[in-house]
N, C-alpha and C positions, 0 to 999 in steps of 0.2 A: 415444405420440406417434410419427409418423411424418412422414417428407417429399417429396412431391410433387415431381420435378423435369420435366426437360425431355425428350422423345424427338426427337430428330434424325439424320438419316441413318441407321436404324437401330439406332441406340443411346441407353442412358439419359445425356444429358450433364447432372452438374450443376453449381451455382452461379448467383451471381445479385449481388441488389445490397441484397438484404435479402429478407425473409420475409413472408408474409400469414398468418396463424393460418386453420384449418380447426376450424370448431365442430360437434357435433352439437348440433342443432338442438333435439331432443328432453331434451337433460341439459341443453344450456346449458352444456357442458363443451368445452376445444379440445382435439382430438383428433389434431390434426395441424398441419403449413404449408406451403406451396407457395413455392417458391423465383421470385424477381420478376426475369424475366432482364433482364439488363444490352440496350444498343444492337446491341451486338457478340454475344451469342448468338441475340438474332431475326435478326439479316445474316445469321449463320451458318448459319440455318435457311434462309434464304431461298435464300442459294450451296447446299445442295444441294438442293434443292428445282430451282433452276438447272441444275445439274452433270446429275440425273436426266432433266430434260424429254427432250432430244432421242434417250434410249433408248426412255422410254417412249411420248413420242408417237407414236413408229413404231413401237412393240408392236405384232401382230395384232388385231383384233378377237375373232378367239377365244380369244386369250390372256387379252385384257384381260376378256372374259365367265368365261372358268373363274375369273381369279381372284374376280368380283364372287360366284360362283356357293360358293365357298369360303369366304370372310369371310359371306356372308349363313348360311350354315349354322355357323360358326364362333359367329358373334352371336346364332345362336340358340340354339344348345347351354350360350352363357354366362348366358342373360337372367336366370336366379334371380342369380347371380352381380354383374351390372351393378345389378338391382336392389338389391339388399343398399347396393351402395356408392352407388348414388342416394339411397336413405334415410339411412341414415346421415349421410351429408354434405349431404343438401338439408332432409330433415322428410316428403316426400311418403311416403303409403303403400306399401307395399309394393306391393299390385294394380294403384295407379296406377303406380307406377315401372316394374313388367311391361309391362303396357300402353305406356308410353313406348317401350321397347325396339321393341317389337310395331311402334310410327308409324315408328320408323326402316328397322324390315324391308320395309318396304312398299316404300318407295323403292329401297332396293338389289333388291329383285324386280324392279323398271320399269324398273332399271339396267341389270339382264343382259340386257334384251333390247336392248341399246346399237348390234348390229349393225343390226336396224331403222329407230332410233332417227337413226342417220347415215345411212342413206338419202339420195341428191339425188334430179336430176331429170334427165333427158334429153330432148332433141329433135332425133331425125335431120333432116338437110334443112332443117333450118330457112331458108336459100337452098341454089344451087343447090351440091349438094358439099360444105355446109357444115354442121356439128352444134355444139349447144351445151347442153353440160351444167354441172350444180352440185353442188358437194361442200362439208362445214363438218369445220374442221380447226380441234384445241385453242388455247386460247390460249398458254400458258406455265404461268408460276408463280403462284398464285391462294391468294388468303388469306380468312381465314375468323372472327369473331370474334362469340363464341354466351354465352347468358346464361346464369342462373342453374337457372331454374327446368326447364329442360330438357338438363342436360348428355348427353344422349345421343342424344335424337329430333333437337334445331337440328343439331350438326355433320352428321347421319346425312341433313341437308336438304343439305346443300351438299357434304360432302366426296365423296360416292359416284359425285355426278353428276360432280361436275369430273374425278373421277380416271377412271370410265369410258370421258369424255369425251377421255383422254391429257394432262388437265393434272396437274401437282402440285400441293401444297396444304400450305399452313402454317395451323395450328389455333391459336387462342388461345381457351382457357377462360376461363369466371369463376375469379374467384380464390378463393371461397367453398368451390365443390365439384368441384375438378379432377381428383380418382382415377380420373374413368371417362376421361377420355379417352386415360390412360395404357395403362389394359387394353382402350381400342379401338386404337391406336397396334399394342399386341402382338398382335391378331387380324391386323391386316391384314399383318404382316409373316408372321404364321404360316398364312397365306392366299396367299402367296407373291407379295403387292407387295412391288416390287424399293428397296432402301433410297433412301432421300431423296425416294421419292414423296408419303409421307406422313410430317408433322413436327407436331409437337405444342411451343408452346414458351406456357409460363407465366409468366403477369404483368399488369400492369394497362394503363393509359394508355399507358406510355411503349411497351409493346410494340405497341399500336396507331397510337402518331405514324410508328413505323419500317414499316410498314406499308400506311399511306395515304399516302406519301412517297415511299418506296423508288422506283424508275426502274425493279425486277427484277418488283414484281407488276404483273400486267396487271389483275385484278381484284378486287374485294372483296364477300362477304358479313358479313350484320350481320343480328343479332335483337335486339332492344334498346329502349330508350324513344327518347322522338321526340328531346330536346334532343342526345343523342348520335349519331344515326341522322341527323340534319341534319346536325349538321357532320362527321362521316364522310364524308357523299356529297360534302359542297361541297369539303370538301379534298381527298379522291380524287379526283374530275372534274378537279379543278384539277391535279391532278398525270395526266391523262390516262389514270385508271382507270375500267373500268366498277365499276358499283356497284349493288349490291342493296341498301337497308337496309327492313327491316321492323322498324316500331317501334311507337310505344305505342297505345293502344285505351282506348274507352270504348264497349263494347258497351253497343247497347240491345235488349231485347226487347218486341215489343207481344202482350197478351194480348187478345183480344175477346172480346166476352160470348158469340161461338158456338164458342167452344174448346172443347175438354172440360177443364176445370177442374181435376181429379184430373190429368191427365195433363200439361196443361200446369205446373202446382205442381210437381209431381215432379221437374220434369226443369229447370225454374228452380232448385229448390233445389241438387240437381245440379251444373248450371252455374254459380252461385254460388259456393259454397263447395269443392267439389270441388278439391286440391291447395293447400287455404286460402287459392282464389283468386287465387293466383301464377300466371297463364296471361295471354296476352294475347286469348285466345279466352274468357275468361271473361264470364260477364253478368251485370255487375253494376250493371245500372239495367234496373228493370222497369215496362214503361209499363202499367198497367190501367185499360180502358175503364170506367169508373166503374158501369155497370150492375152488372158482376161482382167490382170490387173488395173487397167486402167478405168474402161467399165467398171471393173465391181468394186472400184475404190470410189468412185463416182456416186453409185451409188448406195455405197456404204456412207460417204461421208451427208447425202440428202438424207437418208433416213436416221441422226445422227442428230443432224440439226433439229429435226420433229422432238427427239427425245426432251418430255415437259420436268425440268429439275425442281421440285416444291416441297416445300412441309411436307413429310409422310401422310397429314389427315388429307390432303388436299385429294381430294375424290379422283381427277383423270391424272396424279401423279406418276411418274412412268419411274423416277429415280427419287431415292431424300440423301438424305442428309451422310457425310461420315462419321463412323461412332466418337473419333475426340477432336480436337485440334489439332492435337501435336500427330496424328494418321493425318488429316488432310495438308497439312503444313511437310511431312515427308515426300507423301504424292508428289504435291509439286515441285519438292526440291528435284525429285529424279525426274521429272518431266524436264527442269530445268537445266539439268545437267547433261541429257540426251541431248539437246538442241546444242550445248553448247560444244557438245562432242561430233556435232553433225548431221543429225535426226534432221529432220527436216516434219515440222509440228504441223499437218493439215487441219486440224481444228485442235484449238488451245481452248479447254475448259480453266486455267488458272487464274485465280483471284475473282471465278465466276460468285454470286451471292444472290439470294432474291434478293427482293427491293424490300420486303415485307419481313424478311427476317437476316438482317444484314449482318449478324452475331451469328449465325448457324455457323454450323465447320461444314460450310457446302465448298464441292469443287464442279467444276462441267466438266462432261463429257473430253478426252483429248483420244486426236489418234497423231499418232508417230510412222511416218514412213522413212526410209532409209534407214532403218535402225541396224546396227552392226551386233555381232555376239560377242563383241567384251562389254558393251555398254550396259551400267546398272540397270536397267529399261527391261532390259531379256534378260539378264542374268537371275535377276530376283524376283521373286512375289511379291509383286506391288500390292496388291491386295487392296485396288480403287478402280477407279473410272478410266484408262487408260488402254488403249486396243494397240500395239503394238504389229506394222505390218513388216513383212517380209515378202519378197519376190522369191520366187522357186521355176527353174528352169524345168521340170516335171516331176511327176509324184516321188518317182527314186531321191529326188534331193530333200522332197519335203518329209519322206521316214525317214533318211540320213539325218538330220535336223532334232527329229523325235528320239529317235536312236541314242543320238550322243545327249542328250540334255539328264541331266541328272533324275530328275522325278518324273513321275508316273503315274499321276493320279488316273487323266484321261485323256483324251483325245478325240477330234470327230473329223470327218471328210466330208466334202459335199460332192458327188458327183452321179451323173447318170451312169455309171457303167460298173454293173456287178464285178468284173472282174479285177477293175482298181480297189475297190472296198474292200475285194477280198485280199487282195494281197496287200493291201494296208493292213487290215486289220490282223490278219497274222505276223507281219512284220515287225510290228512297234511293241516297245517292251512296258505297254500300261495295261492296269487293272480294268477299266473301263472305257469302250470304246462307243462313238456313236458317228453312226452313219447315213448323213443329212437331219441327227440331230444333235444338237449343238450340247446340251449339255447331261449328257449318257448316265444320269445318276439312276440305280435298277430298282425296281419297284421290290416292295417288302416281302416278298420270295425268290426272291433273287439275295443276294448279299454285295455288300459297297466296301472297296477298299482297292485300295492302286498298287503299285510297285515301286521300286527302288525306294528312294526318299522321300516318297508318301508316304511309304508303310513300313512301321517295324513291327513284327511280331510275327504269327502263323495263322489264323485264322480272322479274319476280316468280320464286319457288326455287319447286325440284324442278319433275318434269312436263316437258311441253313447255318451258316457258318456260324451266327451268331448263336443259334442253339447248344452246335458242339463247342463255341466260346466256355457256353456259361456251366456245362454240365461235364462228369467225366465218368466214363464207361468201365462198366462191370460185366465180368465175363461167369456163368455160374456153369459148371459140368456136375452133373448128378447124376446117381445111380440108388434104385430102392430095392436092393438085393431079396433075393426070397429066405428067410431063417433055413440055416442050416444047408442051406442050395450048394449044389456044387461051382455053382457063378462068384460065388460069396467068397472064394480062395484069392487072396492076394498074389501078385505077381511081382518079381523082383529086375522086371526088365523092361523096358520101352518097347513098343509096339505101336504099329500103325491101326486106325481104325479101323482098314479094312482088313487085318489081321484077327478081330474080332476082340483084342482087349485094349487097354488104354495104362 
């Protein structure tokens, strides 16, 4: 057993107001707790967070780049390291949890070029004698609060930018599996961010009311499902914060009969089940153009059965574990309930378990054909191991489909023929599209965030967008008149520039 506390201004502080148990996932054993900070340790995190801004916003730019250029080498010298404690505490495999680290590094690479990145704009002369240029200056204090299933990629979305950016930042983890953002807390200090830039404080709800409240943060990220990611933003706007939240997903993917079959199956299964489906990028409803369904259900379901379900350390593991009991025990309620409503279940992963670890909250692999759109099954984000099919008489039925479903995150097609991708992919109303690949999350210059009930807010994390997230623009117009000039006379009227006054 061990215990999780809080990193603030530097240092571990703990205490709290009680405990959350830490399970591995894989035994079904708790392993640990995380300490659930009181009103008054998030303030505290918040005052320095406060107390550091106005060092750090006036850091150099090359200061601020060495240090990004240090943590990002730090983070990666650790990744075996992070991963170990991502599996452990989450169930993903080890390769995937690699991997994870990997989505993080990308972004603090795009960070170090921050000098670029703040670039304005200038325009000599703009009238006569006069110039006007634009610069984006940090916001403040900026808070951050990241899920489960990615305890190291989501903050590695938000914190790199902000802090590049000269803001500060308070992290609030899931409370399931909070170890890594402990030993990202000591990279960055040992990376030589100066203390109370970056604060990590532990706990549920109540750390997030102090949060989307506080008068001290200017802004807020969120990774999250939709019912919490809505009222996140509505109470933070209301307390006069900007706000990112990216939240739940019902990916769909369309399969057409000119795919290639083998290659589109593969990489559905993939996206499927791949991290047991705990992703919000995951695709877990497959449209098949009914020419080719039966083929590529065929072989979706052989490539399905290969899939090796084990302990996360298990070296060729392809899925592990789900993160609690009472997530694996819902899964299959709604697997259960589909069948009973009519689904028809071509492979049942329920009450699947290794033999070796017969306490894990493991589920297998299921996929569901016949499934209708009232049933729980499509309606909801399962957020497991569960592939959901759908027959589609041609692609116009499979955007209709995409059209009418509530969220937005992403979407993907498989086909050979430029001209369906393209009018897929102008047609459907998601933030992220991919086209013959399964799951379209955009590399760290580009920026990630979906539509409708995926996203509330205006500006979408990492990337560009996430720059102009964290910073806000300043417009300056000057003029250095000559003593006593005839230019130097005030004017008591509006004019256009090219009038020659202002």
């Amino acid at each position: 057993m061990y215990t999780v506390s809080h990193f603030i201004n530097g240092q571990i502080v703990t205490g709290g107001r009680g405990m959350s148990p830490i399970y591995n996932p894989a035994t079904g054993e708790q392993i640990g707790q995380a300490e659930l900070a009181t009103p008054e340790i998030t303030e505290s995190a918040i005052a320095a967070g406060k107390a550091a801004y106005p060092g750090w916003s006036q850091t150099s730019l090359g200061r601020r780049t060495a240090i990004m250029f240090n943590f990002r080498e730090l983070l990666k010298a650790h990744t075996d390291e992070l991963a170990a404690i991502v599996t452990r505490e989450h169930g993903k495999v080890l390769s995937d949890a690699a991997g994870e680290v990997g989505r993080g590094l990308d972004v603090i690479e795009y960070m170090c070029g921050i000098p670029e990145l703040l670039k304005g704009e200038y325009t000599m002369q703009a009238s006569s004698g006069l110039d006007v240029y634009s610069f984006r200056e940090p916001l403040g204090v900026c808070g951050g609060v990241t899920p489960f299933n990615f305890p190291v990629m989501c903050p590695m979305w938000m914190a790199p930018v902000a802090i590049a950016c000269g803001n500060t930042f308070v992290l609030k983890p899931a409370k399931a599996d909070p170890s890594a953002s402990m030993l990202i807390a000591a990279l960055w200090k040992e990376a030589g961010l100066p203390d109370g830039v970056f604060n990590v404080v532990q706990g549920d709800r109540h750390v997030v009311q102090v949060l989307e409240t506080h008068p001290d943060i200017r802004s807020l990220s969120f990774v999250g499902s939709t019912p919490v990611g809505k009222e996140l933003h509505e109470i933070g706007t209301a307390h006069g914060k900007r706000v990112q939240a990216m939240s739940g997903a019902k990916n769909h993917g369309i399969v057409l009969a000119d795919a290639d079959l083998d290659f589109a199956a593969a990489n559905t299964v993939a996206a499927a089940f791949g991290a047991a489906g705990e992703r919000c990028m995951a695709l877990p409803v497959i449209c098949v153009e009914e020419a080719a369904a039966d083929q590529f259900l065929d072989l979706v379901i052989a490539k399905t059965k290969a899939v090796k379900v084990a302990d996360g350390t298990t070296p060729d593991a392809d899925m592990g574990a789900i993160i609690t009991r009472d997530d694996r025990d819902r899964i299959e309620q709604i697997v259960t309930e589909a069948e009973q409503a009519g689904a028809k279940v071509l492979l049942d992963g329920r009450g699947w378990r290794p033999a070796d670890r017969p306490n894990g909250f493991f589920t297998g692999p299921t996929i569901l054909d016949e499934v209708t759109l009232d049933m729980r099954a499509y309606v909801e984000e399962i957020f497991g191991p569960v592939l959901v099919v759908l027959r589609i008489k041609n692609l116009d039925e499979g955007i209709e489909l995409i059209r009418n479903n509530p969220y937005g995150n992403g979407a993907a097609i498989f086909t050979s023929s430029g001209e369906s991708a393209r009018r897929f992919m102008r047609a459907i109303p998601v933030g992220m599209i991919g086209v013959n690949v399964p799951i379209p999350v955009p590399v760290a210059y580009h920026s990630f965030g979906g539509w409708q009930d995926s996203f509330f807010g205006e500006s979408h994390i990492y990337g560009p967008e996430g720059v102009k997230f964290f910073t806000e623009a300043k417009v300056v117009t000057q003029r250095w008149p000559q003593p006593k000039a005839e230019s130097s006379k005030a004017t008591f009227h509006f004019a256009g520039a090219s009038q020659g006054t202002n």
